[in-house]
N, C-alpha and C positions, 0 to 999 in steps of 0.2 A: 292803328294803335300799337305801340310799341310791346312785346312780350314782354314779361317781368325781368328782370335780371335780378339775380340772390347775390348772398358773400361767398366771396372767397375762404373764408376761414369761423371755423366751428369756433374758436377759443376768446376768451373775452378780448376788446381793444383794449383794456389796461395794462393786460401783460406784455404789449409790445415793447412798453415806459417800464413797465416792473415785475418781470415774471414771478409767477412763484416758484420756488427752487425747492427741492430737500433740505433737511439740515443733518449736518455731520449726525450718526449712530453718537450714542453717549452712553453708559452702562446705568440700567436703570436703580436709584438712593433704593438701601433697602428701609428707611423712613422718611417721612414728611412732616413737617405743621399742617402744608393744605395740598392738598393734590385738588388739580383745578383737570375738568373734562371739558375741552373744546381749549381750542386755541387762537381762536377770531377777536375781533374787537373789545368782545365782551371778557371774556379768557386773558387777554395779556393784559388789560386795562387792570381788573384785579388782582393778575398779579403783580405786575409789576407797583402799586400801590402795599402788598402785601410783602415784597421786598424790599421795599425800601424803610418798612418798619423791622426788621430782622428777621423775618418768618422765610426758614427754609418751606420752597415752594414749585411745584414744576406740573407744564399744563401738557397733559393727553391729547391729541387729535388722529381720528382716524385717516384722515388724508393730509398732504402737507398742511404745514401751518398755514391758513388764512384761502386755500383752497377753494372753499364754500360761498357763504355770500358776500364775507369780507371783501374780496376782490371780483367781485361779480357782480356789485349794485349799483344803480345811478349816478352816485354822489352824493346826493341833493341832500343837504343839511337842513332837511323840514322837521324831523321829528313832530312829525304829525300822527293824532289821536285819532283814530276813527271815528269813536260818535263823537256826538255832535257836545254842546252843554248841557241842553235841555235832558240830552238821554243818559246823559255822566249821570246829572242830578238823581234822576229817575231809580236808574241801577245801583247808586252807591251812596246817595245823600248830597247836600249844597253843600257840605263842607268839603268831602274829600272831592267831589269837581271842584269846585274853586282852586284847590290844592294842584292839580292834576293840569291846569289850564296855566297855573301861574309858573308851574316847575316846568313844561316847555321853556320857555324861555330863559329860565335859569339853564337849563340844559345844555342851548346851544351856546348862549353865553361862557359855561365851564367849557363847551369842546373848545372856542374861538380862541380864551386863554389859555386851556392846554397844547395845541396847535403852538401859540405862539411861546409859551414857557421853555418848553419841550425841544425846540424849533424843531419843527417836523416838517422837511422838505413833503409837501403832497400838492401843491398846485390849488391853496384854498383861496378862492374869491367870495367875498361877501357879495355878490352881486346886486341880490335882490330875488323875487319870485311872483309872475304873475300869470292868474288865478284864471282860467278862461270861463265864462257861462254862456250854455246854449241857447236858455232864452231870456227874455226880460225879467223873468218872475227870479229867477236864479241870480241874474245882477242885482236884483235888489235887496233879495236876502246876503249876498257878497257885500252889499256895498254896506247894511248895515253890520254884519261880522266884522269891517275892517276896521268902523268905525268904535265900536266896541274893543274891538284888542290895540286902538289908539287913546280911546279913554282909560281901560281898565287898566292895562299890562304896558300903556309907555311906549308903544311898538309904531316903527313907523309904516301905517298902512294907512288906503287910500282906493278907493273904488278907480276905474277906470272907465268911462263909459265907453259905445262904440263908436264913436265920431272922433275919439281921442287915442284906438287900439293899435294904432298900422304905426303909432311912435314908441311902441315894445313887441309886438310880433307882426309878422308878417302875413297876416291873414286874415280871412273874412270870416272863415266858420264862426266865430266866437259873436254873441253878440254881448261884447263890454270882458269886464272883469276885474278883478281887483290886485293890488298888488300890497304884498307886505317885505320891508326891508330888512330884516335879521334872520333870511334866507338865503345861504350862499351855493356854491357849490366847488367839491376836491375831488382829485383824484385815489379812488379808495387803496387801488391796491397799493400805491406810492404810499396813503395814509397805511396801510397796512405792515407795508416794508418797516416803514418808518417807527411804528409803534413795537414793532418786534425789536430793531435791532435795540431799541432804549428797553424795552425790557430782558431781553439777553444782556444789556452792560452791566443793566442794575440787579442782575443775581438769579432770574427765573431761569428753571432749565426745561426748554422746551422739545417735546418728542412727537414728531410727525410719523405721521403711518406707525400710529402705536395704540388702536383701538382700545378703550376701555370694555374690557366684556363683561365684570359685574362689581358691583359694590357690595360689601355686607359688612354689619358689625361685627367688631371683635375685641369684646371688653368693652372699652370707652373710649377705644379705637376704629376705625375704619381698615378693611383688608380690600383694598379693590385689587382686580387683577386683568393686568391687562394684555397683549397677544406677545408683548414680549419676558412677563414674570409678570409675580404679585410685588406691591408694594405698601407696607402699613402705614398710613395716615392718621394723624389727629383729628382734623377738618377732612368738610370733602366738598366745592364748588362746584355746583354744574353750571357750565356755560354753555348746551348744546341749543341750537334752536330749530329752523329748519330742515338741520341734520340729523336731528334726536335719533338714537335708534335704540337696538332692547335691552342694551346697555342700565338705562332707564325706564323702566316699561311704564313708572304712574307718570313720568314726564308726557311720554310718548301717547298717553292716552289721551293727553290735552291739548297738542297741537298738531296741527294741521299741516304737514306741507305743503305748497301752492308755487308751481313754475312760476315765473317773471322772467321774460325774457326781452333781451334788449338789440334793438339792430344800429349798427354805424354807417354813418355814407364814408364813399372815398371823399377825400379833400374836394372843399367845394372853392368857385371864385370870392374872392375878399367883397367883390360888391353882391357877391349873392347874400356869404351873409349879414353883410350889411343892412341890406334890405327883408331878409327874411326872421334875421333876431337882434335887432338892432340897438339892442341893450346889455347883449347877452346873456339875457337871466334864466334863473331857473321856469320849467313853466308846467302848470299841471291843469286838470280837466276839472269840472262840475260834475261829471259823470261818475255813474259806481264803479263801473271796470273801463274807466277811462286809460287815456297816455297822460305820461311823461316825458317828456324829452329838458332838452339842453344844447347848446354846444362845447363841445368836448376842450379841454384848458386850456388848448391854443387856439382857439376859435375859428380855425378849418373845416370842423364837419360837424355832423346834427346826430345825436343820440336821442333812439326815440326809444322809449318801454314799456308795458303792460301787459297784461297779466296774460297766461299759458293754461290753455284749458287742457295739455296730453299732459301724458303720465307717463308715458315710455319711450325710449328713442330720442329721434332727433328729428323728429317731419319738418315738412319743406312747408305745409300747410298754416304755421303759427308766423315762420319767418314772412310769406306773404299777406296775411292780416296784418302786420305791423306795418309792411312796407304799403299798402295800400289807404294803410291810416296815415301815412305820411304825407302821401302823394296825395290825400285831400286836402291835408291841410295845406300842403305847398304844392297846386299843379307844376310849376315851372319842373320839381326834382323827379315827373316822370320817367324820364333816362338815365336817372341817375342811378349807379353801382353802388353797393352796400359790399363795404368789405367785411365786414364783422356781422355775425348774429353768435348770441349766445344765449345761456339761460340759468337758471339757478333758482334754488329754493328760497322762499321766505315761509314764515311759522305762522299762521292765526291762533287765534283763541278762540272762544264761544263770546268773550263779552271784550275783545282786540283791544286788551290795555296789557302794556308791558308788565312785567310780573320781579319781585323779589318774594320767593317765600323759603320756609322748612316744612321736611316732610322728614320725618325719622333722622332726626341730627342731618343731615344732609342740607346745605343749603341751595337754590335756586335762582339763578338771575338770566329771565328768557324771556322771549313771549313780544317779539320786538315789532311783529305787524306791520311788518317793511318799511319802517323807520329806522332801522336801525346804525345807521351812522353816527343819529346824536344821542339815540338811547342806549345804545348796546355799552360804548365806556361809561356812561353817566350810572345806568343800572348795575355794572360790572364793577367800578369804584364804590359805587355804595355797599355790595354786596358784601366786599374784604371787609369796608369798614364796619361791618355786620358783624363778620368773624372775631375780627378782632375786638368785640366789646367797647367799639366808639360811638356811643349811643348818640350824640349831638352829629357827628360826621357821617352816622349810616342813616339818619331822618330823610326819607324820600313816602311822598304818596305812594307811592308805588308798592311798597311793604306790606303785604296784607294777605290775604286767604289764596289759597291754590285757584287757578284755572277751573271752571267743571269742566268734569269728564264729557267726554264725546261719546254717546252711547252704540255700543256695536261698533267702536273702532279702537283700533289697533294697531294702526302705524298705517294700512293701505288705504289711501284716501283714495277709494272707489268712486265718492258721489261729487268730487269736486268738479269735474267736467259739466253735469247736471246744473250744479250749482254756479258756476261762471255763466254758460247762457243762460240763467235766468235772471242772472244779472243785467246780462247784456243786453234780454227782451226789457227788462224793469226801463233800463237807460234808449231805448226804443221807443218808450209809451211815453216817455218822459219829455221827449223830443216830440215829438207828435206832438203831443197836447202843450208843447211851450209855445208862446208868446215871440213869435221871430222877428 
């Protein structure tokens, strides 16, 4: 049996195509219309909607611009809700799930045309996305969800059985699964690069490595200040999500940070992957703490990711759970070299719906539950249009009451390790007791 072999390199494989850089020192406005905190997806998407209505405006981040998960996530353009409908209903009522289920899809639909408005070189393919299930019980609940989001929502989905599977991946674990078509996937940091420089043209002045350390009222202003001066604002936008730190402390008591780490192989043969993702789509799990993977926009090597139960460092320990999750799925890529492993935050909630709210004249747009490619600009556009009193343009389900509090926490997510394997046992018994 062959020993494992790791990557080469800690740093994400996007930044090979699009580092992220510094940007030029700027002297910091001694006023604003909006000071925005965070400068990721969510952060330049509202401002630069917030610029281009004449609102002097300029976004905070404590590491370079786009640093965090912006350039550090899948790609995969799922904007996907964690529960289910039945439990949207449950938690919030049949109206606002109905709302919540229909506005995915508007979502990606506004990223697909802002992408292309915009033109934002980022390598986006509408591919497609197919859905894998463990066992029969699980296909069949797939097969009627697809059917459903082809009567209800227009979308074009389509069970897959297992007799029909080896014609979209390459493998057997799965038995069946479904596929829906207004799932693509892009190259984030490239979409990242890309959204910055269109909001640098259009007027936002952005300051990396310029931590915000606190916000407070001042009159009917905002005084935040941050590690390079204070600056008075009108508005105040928080964009932070998996980053959040005590800048924010009622944010902070609401989300969760949770690693996601992703590994890259080196360049594989064109008939491997032909044979092993032979449609190139997006593709994700049945499981609670399942993978994700893809192949990466030139369709030379496989990105696989899922979730990171450490909390510190860099262990060698999460990179080979990923790679061993691979090599089941694909025995052939036993030997195969991983140049890349990296990892990065995403933010939970207590009830994992993206979030637009106010807390003390402050507004909020976070809470993106590692969907955040299609949610973070769609929640971050809606949020300006919030400020700025465009009551028909800021309408999103998503507008509604804060996060609850996480009781006894405070920023150190202690039990989240506890909490992933128990995930992982869940998706254990689960498998067990399916139907193969």
């Amino acid at each position: 049996m062959h020993a494992p072999r790791v990557d080469e390199k800690a740093t994400p494989y996007w930044w090979e195509a699009a580092p992220v850089k510094p940007l030029p020192q700027q002297p910091l406005p001694e006023r604003l219309d909006v000071l925005i905190v965070g400068a990721g997806y969510a952060g330049l998407s509202a401002g630069l909607a917030l610029a281009r209505e004449g609102r002097s405006v300029a976004a905070f981040d404590a590491m370079d611009a786009g640093e965090g998960a912006s350039t550090r996530n899948g790609g995969i353009t799922s904007g996907t809700i964690r529960p289910d409908y039945a439990a949207l209903t449950r938690q919030f009522g049949e109206e606002r799930a109905l709302a919540i289920e229909a506005e995915g899809k508007i979502a990606r639909e506004f990223l697909y045309e802002f992408i292309k408005t915009e033109r934002l070189e980022c390598d986006f393919q509408l591919v497609g996305q197919f859905k894998g299930a463990f066992g029969y019980e699980q296909y069949e609940t797939m097969a009627r969800s697809a059917e459903t989001l082809a009567k209800r929502l227009r979308i074009e989905a389509y069970a897959v059985p297992y007799a029909g599977q080896r014609k979209y991946i390459g493998t057997d674990v799965y038995r069946g699964g479904a596929v829906r078509m207004d799932i693509g996937g892009l190259h984030p940091a490239k979409f990242h690069s890309e959204l910055l420089r269109v909001a640098l043209a259009s007027g936002v002045a952005v300051h990396g490595r310029t931590p915000v350390i606190s916000i407070d009222r001042d009159g009917s202003e905002f005084r935040v200040v941050t590690a390079a001066g204070s600056v008075q604002a009108r508005q105040v936008l928080v964009c932070t999500n998996g980053y959040t730190d005590g800048a924010v402390p009622f944010l902070r008591r609401r989300l969760v940070p949770v690693r996601s780490r992703i590994i890259a192989t080196e360049e594989l043969a064109p008939e491997v992957m032909a044979r092993l993702m032979p449609k190139r789509m997006m593709i994700t799990e049945s499981r609670e703490v399942g993978f994700y993977y893809r192949p990466s926009p030139d369709g030379k090597r496989i990105l696989l990711g899922g979730r990171d139960s450490s909390r510190v460092g860099d262990p060698v320990a999460p990179k080979l759970l990923l790679r061993k999750g691979l090599v089941n799925l694909f025995p052939e890529l036993e030997a195969v070299r991983l140049s890349h492993s990296w990892f990065g935050n995403v933010a939970m909630n207590r009830d994992m719906i993206p979030r637009i709210f106010e807390k003390d004249s402050v507004v909020y747009a976070t809470g993106f539950c590692g969907s955040g490619v299609v949610w973070a600009p769609w929640i971050g556009m809606h949020a300006a249009h919030k400020l700025m009193g465009h009551e028909e343009r800021a309408r999103t389900a998503f507008d509604f009451r804060p996060p609850a509090f996480i009781p006894f926490y405070r920023g150190n997510p202690w039990f989240m390790p506890a909490f992933i394997q128990g995930y992982r046992m869940r998706d254990r018994i689960a498998l067990w007791r399916a139907t193969r």
